[in-house]
Every structure is written in structure tokens, then in C-alpha cells.
C-alpha positions in Angstrom: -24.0 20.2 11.2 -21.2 22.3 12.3 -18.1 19.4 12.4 -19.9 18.7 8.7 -19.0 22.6 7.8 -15.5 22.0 9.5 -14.4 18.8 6.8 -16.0 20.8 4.5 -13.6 23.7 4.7 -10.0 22.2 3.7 -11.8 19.3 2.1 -10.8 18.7 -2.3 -13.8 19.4 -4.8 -14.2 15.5 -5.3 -17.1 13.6 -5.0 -15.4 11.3 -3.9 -13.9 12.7 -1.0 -18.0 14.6 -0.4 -18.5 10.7 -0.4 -16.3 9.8 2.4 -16.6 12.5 4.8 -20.8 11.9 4.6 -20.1 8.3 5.5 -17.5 9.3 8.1 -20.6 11.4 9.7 -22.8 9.4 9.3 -21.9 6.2 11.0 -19.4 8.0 13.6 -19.8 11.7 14.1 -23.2 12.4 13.9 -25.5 11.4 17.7 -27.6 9.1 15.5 -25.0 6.9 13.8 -23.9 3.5 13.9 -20.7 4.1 16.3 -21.5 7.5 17.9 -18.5 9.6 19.7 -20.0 9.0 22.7 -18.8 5.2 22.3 -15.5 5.9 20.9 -14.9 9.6 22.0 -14.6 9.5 25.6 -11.7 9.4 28.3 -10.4 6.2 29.9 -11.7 4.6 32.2 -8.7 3.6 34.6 -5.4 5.3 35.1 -6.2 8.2 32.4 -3.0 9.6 30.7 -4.7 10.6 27.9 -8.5 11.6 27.5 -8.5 10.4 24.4 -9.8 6.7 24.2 -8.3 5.4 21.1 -4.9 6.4 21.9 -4.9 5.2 25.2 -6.4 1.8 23.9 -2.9 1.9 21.5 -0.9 3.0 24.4 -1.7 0.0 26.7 -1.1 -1.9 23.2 2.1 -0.8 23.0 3.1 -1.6 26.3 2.2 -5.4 25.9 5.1 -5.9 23.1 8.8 -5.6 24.1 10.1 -4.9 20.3 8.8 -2.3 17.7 8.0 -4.7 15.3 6.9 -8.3 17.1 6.4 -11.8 15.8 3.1 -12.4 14.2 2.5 -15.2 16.6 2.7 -12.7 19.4 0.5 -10.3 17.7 -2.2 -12.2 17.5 -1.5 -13.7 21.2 -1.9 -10.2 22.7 -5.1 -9.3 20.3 -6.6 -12.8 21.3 -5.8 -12.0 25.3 -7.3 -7.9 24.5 -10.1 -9.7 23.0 -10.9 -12.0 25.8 -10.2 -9.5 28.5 -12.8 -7.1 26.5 -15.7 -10.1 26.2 -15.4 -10.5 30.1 -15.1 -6.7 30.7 -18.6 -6.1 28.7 -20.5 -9.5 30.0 -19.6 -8.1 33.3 -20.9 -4.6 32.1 -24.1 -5.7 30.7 -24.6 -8.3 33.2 -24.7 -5.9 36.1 -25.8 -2.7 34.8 -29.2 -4.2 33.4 -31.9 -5.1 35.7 -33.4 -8.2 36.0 -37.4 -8.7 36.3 -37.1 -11.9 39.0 
């Protein structure tokens, strides 16, 4: 695999690190694994500033805190509103985008 050859290339003599980098491909770079880049890897859907996904998912983040470093309590408020807001988003997703045998 060619992104294999790539971490390859600057990566230490360790087995260790051989270690990681086969279990990073495996479950997230290669087409066939757990979490494929096609899940995580893609642009935004709405209002795309960035194409890539995970830093526009820590962009919108960001913007739901008014300090660097918030309260705890808020935190976890804002994850447990993300979290609610990404159940609905995906019911609605799955709901709709499957069909139905009536």
C-alpha cells in the first residue's frame, strides 16, 4: 500500500512504532478497516470552511465555548448537546436514506 510506504519512510526502526502504524492502517487508512477515510476523511457537510472533517468538527467546538479553558460542567454540557444533536442527525439519516419493504 502506498500511504503504508509513506509512514514507512521517516518512521524509527522500532517494532513498536512497525506496531502502531499497522494498526493505524488497519482500522483507519486502509478501504477495508474498521473506521475507513471515507467516514472520517471527507469535507463538511454545511458551511465548509475547511475540507477537512475533523477540524471543522473542532472548529464548530470551539465556537460553542466563550473562554480557552471552560468549566468542566460546561464541557460536558456542550459534548452532551453535540451528542444529542449527532443521535438525531444519524436517526434522521438512517431513517430516511433506507427503504422500507411496506
Amino acid at each position: 500500500m502506498k500511504l503504508l510506504n509513506l509512514f514507512a519512510e521517516d518512521m524509527p526502526d522500532d517494532a513498536r512504532c512497525r506496531k502502531f502504524a499497522d494498526y493505524m492502517v488497519d482500522n483507519f487508512v486502509a478501504a477495508d478497516s474498521d473506521f475507513p477515510p471515507t467516514l472520517w476523511a471527507h469535507a463538511p457537510d454545511v458551511m465548509p470552511v475547511t475540507t477537512n472533517g475533523a477540524e471543522s468538527y473542532h472548529g464548530h467546538l470551539n465556537a460553542e465555548f466563550n473562554a480557552p479553558h471552560p468549566n468542566i460542567y460546561i464541557f460536558v454540557v456542550v459534548l452532551l448537546r453535540q451528542q444529542a444533536a449527532t443521535y438525531c442527525q444519524f436517526t434522521v439519516k438512517v431513517t430516511y436514506n433506507s427503504k422500507i419493504d411496506t
